[in-house]
ZANUNU-461847 format. One record per residue (C-alpha): residue number from 1; x, y, z; chain. Coordinates in nm, 2 decimals. Example, Ala and Ser with C-alpha at 12.3 -4.5 7.8 and 13.67 -1.06 7.14 Angstrom:
BEGIN
+-----+--------+--------+--------+-----+
! seq !      u !      v !      w ! mol !
+-----+--------+--------+--------+-----+
!   1 !   1.23 !  -0.45 !   0.78 !   A !
!   2 !   1.37 !  -0.11 !   0.71 !   A !
+-----+--------+--------+--------+-----+
//
This chain:
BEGIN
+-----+--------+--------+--------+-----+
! seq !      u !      v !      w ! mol !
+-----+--------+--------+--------+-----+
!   1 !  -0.16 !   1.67 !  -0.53 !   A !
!   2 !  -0.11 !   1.32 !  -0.48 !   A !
!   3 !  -0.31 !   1.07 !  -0.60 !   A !
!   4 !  -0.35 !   0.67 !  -0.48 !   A !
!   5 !  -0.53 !   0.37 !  -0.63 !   A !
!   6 !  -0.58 !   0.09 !  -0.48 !   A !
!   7 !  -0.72 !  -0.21 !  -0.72 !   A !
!   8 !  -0.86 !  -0.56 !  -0.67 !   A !
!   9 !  -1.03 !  -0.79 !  -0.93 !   A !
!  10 !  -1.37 !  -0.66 !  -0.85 !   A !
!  11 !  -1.33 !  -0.27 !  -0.75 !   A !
!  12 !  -1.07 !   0.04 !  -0.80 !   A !
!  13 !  -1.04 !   0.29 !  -0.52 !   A !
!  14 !  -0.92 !   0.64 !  -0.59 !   A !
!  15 !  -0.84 !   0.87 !  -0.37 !   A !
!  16 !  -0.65 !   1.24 !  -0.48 !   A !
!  17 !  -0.51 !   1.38 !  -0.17 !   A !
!  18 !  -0.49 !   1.80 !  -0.18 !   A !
!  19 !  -0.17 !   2.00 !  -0.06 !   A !
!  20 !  -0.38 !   2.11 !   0.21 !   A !
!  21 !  -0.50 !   1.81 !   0.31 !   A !
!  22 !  -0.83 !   1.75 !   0.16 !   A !
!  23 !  -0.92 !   1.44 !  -0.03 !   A !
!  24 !  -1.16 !   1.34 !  -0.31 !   A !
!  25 !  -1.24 !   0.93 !  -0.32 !   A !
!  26 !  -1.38 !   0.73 !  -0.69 !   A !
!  27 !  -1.48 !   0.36 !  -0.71 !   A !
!  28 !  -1.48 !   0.19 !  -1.01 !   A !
!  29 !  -1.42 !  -0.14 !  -1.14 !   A !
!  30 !  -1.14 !  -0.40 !  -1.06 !   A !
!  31 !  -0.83 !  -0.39 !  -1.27 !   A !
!  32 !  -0.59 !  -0.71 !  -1.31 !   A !
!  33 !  -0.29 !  -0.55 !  -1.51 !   A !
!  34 !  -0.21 !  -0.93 !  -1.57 !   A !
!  35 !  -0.49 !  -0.98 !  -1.82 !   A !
!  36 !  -0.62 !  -0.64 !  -1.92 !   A !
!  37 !  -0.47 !  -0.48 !  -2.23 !   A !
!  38 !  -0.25 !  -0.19 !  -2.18 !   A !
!  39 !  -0.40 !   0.04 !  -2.33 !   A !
!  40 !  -0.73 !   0.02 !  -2.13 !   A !
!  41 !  -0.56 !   0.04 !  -1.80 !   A !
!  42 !  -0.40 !   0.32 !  -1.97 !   A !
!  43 !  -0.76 !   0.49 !  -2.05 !   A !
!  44 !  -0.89 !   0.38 !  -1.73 !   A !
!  45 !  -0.65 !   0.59 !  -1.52 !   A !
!  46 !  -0.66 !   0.89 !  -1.79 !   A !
!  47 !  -1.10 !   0.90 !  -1.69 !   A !
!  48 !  -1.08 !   0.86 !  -1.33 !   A !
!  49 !  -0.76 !   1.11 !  -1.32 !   A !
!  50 !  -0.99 !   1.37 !  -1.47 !   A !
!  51 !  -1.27 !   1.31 !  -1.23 !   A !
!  52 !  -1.05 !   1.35 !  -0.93 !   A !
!  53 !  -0.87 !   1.67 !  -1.08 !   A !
!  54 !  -1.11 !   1.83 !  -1.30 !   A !
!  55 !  -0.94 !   2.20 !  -1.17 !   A !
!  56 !  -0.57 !   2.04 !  -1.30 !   A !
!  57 !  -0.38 !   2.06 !  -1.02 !   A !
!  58 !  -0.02 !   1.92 !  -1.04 !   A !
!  59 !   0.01 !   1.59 !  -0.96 !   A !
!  60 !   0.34 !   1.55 !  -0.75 !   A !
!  61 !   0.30 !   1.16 !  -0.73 !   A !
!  62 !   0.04 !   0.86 !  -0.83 !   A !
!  63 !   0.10 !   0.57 !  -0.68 !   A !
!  64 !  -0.10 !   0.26 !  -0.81 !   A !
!  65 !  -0.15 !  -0.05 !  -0.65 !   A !
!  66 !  -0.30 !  -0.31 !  -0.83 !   A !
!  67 !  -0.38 !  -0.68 !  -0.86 !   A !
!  68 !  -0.16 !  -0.90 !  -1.10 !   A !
!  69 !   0.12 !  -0.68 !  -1.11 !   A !
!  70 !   0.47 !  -0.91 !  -1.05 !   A !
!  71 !   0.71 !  -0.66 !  -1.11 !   A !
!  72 !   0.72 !  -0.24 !  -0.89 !   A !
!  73 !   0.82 !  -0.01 !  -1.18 !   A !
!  74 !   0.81 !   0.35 !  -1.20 !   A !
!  75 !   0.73 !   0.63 !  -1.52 !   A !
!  76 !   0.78 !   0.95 !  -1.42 !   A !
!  77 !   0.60 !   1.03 !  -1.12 !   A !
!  78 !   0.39 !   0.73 !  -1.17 !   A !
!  79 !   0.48 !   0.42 !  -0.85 !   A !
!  80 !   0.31 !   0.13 !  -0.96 !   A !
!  81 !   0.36 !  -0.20 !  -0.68 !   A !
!  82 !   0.09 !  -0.44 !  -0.63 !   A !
!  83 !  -0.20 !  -0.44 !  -0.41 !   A !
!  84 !   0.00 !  -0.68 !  -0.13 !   A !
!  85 !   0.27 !  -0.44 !  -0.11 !   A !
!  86 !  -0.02 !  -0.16 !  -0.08 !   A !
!  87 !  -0.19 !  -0.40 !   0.19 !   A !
!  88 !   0.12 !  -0.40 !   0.40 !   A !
!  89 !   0.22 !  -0.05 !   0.38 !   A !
!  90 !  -0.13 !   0.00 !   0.47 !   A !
!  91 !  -0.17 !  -0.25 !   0.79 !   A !
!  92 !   0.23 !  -0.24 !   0.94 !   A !
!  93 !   0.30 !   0.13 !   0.75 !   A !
!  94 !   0.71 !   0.11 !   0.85 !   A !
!  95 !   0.68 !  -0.18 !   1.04 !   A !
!  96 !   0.71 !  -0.53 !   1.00 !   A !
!  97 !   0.50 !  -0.78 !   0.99 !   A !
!  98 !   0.27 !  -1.07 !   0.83 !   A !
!  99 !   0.02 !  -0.97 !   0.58 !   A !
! 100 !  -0.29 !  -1.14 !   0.41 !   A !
! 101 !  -0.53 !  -1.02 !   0.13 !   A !
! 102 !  -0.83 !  -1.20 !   0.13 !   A !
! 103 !  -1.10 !  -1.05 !  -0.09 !   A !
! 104 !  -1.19 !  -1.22 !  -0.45 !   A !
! 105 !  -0.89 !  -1.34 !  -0.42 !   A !
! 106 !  -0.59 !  -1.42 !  -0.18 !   A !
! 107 !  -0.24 !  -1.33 !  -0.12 !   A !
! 108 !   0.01 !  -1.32 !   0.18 !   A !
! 109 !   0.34 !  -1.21 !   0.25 !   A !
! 110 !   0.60 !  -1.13 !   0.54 !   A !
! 111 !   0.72 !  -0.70 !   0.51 !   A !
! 112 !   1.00 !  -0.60 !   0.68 !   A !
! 113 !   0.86 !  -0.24 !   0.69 !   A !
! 114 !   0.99 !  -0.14 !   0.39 !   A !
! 115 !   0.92 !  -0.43 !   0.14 !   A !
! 116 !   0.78 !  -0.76 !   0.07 !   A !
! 117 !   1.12 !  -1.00 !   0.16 !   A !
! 118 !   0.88 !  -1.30 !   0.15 !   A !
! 119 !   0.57 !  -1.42 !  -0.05 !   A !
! 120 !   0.43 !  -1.76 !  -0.05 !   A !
! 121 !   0.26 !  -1.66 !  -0.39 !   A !
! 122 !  -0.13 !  -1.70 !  -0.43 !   A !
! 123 !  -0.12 !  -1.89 !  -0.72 !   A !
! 124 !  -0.45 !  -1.72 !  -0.87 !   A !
! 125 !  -0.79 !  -1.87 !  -0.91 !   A !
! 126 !  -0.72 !  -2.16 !  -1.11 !   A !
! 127 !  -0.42 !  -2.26 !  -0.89 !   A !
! 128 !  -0.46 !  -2.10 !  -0.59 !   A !
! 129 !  -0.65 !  -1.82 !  -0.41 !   A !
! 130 !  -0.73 !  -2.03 !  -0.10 !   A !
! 131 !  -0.93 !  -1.85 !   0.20 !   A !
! 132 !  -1.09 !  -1.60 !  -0.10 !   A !
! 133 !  -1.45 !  -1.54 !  -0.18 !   A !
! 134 !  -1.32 !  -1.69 !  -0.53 !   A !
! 135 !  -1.19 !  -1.97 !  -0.42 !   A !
! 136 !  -1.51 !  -2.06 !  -0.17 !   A !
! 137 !  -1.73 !  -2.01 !  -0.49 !   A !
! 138 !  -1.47 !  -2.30 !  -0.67 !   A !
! 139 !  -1.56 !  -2.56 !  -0.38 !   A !
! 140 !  -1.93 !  -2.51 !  -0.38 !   A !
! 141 !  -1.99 !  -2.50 !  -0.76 !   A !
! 142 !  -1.76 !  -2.78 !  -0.80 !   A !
! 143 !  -1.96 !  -3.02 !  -0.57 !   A !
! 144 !  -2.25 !  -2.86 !  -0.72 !   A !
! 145 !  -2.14 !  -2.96 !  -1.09 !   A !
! 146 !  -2.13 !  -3.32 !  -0.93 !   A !
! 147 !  -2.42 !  -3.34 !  -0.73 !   A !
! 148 !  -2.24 !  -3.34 !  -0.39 !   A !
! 149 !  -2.44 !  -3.06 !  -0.24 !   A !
! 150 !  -2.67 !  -3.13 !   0.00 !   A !
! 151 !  -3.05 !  -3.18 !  -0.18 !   A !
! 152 !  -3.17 !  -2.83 !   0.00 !   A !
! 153 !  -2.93 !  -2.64 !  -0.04 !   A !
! 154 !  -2.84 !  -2.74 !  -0.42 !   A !
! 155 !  -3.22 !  -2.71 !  -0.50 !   A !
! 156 !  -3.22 !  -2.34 !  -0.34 !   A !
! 157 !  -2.89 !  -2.24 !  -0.56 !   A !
! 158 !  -3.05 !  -2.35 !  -0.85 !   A !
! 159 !  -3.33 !  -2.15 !  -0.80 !   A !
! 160 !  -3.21 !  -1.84 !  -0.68 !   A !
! 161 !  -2.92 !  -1.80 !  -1.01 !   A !
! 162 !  -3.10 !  -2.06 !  -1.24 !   A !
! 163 !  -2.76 !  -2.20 !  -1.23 !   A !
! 164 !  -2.68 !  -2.54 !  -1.46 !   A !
! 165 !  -2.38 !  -2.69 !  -1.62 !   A !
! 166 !  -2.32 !  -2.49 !  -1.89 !   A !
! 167 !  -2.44 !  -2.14 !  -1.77 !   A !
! 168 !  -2.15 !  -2.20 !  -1.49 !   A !
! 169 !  -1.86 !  -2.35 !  -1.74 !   A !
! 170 !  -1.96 !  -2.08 !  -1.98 !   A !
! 171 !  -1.92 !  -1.80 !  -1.69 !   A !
! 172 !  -1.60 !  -1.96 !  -1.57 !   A !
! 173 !  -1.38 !  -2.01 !  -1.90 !   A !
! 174 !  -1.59 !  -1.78 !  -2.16 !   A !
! 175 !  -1.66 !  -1.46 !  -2.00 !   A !
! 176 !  -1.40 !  -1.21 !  -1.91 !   A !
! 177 !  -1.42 !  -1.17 !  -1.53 !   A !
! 178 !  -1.41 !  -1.55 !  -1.36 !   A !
! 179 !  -1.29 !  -1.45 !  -1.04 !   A !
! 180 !  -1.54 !  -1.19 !  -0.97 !   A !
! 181 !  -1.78 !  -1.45 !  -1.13 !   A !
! 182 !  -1.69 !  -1.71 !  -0.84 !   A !
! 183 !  -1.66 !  -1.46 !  -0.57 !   A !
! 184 !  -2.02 !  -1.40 !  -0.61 !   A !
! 185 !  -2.17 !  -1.68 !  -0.44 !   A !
! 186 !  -1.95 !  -1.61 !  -0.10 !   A !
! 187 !  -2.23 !  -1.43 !   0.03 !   A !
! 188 !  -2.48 !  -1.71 !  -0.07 !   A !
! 189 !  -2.27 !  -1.97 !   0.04 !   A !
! 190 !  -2.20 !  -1.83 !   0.38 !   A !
! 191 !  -2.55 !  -1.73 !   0.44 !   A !
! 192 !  -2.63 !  -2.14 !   0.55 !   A !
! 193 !  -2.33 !  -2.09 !   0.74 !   A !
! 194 !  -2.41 !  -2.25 !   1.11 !   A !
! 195 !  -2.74 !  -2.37 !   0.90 !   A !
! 196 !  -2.56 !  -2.69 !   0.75 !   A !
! 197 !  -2.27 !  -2.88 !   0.89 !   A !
! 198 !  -2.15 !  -2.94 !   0.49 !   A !
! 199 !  -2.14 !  -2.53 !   0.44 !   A !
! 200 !  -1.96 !  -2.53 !   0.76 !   A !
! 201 !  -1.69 !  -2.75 !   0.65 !   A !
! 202 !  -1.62 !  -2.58 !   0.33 !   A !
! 203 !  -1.67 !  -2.25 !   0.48 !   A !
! 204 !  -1.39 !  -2.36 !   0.75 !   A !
! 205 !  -1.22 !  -2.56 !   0.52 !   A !
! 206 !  -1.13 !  -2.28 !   0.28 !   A !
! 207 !  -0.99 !  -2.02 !   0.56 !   A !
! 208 !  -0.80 !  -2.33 !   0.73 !   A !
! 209 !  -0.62 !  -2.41 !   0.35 !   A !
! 210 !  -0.53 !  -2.07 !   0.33 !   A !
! 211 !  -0.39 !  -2.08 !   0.72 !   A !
! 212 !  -0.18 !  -2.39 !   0.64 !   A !
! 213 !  -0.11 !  -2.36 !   0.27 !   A !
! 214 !   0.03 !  -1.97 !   0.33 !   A !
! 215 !   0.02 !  -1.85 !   0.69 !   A !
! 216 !   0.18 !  -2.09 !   0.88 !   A !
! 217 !   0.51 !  -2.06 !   0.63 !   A !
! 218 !   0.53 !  -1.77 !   0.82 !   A !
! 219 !   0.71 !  -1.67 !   1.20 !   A !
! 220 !   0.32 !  -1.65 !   1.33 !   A !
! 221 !   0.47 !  -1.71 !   1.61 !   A !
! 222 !   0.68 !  -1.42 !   1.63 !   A !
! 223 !   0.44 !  -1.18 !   1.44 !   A !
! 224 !   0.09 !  -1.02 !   1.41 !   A !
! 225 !  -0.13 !  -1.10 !   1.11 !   A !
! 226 !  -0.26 !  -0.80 !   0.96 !   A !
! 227 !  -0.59 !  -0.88 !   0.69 !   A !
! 228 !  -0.69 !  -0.65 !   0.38 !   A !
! 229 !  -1.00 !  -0.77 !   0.23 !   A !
! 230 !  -1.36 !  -0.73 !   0.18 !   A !
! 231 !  -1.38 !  -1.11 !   0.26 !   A !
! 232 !  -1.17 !  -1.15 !   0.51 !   A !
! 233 !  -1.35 !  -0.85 !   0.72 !   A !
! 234 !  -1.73 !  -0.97 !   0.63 !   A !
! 235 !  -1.64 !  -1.33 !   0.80 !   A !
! 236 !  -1.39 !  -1.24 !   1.02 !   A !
! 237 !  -1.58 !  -1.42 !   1.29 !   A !
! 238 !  -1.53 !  -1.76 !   1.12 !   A !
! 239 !  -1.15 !  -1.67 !   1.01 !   A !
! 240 !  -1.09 !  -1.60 !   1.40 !   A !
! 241 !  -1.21 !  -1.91 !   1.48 !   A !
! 242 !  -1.03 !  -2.12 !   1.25 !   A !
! 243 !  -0.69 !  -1.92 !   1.32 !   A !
! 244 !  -0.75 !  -1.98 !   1.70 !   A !
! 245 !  -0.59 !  -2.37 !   1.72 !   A !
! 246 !  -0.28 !  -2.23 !   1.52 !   A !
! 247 !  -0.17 !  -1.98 !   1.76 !   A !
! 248 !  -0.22 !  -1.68 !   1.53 !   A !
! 249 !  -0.23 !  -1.35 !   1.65 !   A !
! 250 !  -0.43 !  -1.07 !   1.45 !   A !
! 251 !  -0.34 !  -0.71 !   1.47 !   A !
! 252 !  -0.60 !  -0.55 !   1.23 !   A !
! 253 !  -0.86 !  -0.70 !   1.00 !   A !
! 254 !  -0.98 !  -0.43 !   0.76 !   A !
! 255 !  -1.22 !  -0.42 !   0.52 !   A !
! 256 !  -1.00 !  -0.15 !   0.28 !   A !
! 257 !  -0.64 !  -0.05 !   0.28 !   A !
! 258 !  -0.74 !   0.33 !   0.16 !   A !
! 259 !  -0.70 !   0.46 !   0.48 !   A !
! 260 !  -0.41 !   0.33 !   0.61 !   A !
! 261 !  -0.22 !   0.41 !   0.26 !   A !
! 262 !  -0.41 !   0.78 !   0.26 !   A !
! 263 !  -0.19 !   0.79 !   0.63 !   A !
! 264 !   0.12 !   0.58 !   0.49 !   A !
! 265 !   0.16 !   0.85 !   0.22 !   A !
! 266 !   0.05 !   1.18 !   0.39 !   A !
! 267 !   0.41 !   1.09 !   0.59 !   A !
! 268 !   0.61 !   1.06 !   0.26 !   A !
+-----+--------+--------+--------+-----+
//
């Protein structure tokens, strides 16, 4: 049996694959080895592990991509990369290409098909993460904060969260999960999208930072852009659009990399 996780900030996929080819898929919450404590990740992957092999098959190989993870390493028969190397073995399997993750959070990189040889890095939410749900949820609550939202829209907000000042700083730099925190709104946000020309520009504004502050450090002339993302896949009308004037080309925009990474390793 071999078993693949694929983790962003907000959700863990899980997927054991069977010698004979079946599989067995879990979700559960997001997992940033940069800021959760070893020995939860630790417990986290010991419960889902049982769930997926409650018979106690021999696993042959896990590999675990996650979000926040600098560093591969390897224990035992355990592969652990991080979720952009899982994105691109997932959109180019042994091929190169450009790659982008845009879900909570953002993250690009050029693969040569068999790893990562360049990555403009995302920075995170606090100094990066542009073209991400998170970072969309940054611009609006930060014009928010400072009454630069339009009357209706700000009034609306308020009333649908019962959002103020310090239930939002409190959220942002008290509680433990910020990003998913800001990447909560997206949805909101872009629901005035083509409603209000001041959603429009941030909306636009945030995939065209990402397309100049990342993408265009890449041969986009030369190469396909494949997206991984949740966010990218849910507006990848608007991202098309905005990519248009830059002459980028996309070969797949995809909501989830399990698939391609259940294919990528079925091959191993």
């Amino acid at each position: 049996m071999k078993i693949i996780v694929e983790s962003g900030a907000t959700k863990t996929d899980w997927c054991a694959i069977r010698d004979n080819g079946e599989t067995k898929t879990l979700r559960t919450d997001g997992v940033n080895v940069a800021v959760m404590p070893a020995e939860d990740l630790d417990s986290t992957i010991q419960k889902a592990v049982t769930l997926l092999n409650p018979d106690k098959e021999y696993i042959t190989d896990m590999h675990f991509y996650v979000s926040g993870l600098i560093e591969p390493r390897r224990t035992g028969n355990v592969e652990y990369v991080s979720d952009l190397v899982g994105a691109a073995r997932s959109v180019c399997m042994r091929e190169p290409g450009i790659v982008a993750i845009l879900g909570t959070g953002s993250n690009s990189c050029f693969y040569d098909g068999e790893k990562v040889v360049k990555n403009i890095r995302s920075g995170g939410y606090i100094l990066g993460d542009e073209g991400s749900a998170a970072h969309l949820g940054i611009m609006f609550l930060s014009d928010f904060l400072k009454d630069a939202v339009p009357t209706e829209i700000a009034a609306a907000f308020s009333e649908q969260y019962k959002a103020d000042y310090f239930s939002i700083v409190k959220s942002v730099y008290k509680d433990g999960a910020p990003s998913r925190y800001l990447g909560s709104f997206a949805p909101w946000i872009i629901g005035w999208y083509d409603k209000d020309e001041y959603i429009n520009s941030i909306v636009e504004g945030n995939f065209r930072q990402f397309i100049e502050r990342a993408l265009c450090k890449y041969e986009i002339d030369k190469y396909p852009v494949g997206v991984v993302g949740g966010f990218g896949f849910a507006y990848r009308r608007i991202l098309t659009k905005v990519a248009q004037p830059y002459g980028i080309r996309f070969s797949e925009i995809i909501e989830t990399p399990m698939d391609g990474l259940i294919k990528y390793h079925s091959n191993d």
